[in-house]
C-alpha positions in Angstrom: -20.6 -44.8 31.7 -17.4 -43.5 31.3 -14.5 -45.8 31.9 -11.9 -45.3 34.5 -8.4 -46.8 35.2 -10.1 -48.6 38.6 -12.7 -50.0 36.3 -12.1 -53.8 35.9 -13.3 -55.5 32.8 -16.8 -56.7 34.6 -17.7 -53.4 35.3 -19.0 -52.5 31.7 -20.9 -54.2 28.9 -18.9 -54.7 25.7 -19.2 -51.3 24.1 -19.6 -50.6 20.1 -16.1 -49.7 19.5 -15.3 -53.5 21.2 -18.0 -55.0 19.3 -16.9 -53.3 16.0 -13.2 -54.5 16.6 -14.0 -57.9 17.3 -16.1 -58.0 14.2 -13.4 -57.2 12.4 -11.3 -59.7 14.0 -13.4 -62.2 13.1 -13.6 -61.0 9.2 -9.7 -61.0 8.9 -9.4 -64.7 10.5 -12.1 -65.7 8.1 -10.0 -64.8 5.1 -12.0 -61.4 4.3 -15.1 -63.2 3.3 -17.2 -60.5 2.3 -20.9 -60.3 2.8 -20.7 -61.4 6.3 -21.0 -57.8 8.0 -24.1 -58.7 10.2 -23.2 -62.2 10.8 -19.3 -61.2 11.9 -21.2 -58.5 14.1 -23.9 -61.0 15.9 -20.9 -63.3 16.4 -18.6 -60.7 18.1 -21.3 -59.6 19.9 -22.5 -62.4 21.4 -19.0 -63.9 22.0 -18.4 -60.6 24.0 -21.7 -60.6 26.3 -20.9 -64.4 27.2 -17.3 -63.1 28.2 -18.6 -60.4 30.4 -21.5 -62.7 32.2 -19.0 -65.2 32.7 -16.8 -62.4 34.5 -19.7 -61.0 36.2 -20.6 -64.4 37.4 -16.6 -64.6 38.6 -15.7 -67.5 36.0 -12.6 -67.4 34.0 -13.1 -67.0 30.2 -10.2 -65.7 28.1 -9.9 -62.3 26.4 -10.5 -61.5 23.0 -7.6 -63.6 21.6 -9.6 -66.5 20.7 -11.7 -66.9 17.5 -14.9 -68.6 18.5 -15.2 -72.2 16.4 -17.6 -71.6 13.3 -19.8 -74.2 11.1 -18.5 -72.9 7.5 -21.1 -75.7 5.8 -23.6 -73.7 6.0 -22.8 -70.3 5.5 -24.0 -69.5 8.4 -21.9 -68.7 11.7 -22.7 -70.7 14.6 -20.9 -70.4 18.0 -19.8 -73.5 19.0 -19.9 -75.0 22.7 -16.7 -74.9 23.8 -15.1 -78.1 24.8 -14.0 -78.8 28.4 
């Protein structure tokens, strides 16, 4: 689907290009840890599909200027439930 300027943000899933960006948004606030390619993907992506159910569902979840909290223990990233 192609986007158009009437198109609100509930209107499409998160595409690859978002996905991608967001991914790398999560590598740079990381501190460029490398070897986390799949794990910074699965982490955007899924922080991304939760933001557009929530607007499909009509709730109000901020845009991609929040970094999802992460349990660096394990290696590992692991989404958080967000407080409140």
């Amino acid at each position: 689907m192609m986007k158009t300027k009437t198109d609100s943000p509930a209107d499409h899933r998160p595409t690859e290009e978002e996905i991608r960006e967001y991914a790398h948004h999560i590598y740079v606030n990381s501190g460029w840890l490398p070897g986390r390619d799949l794990d910074n993907w699965l982490e955007a992506e899924a922080h991304l599909m939760n933001e557009w159910e929530a607007r499909r569902a009509g709730h109000s979840r901020p845009q991609h200027g929040h970094r999802p909290a992460t349990a660096k223990t394990t290696g590992t990233a692991q989404v958080l439930p967000r407080a409140g």
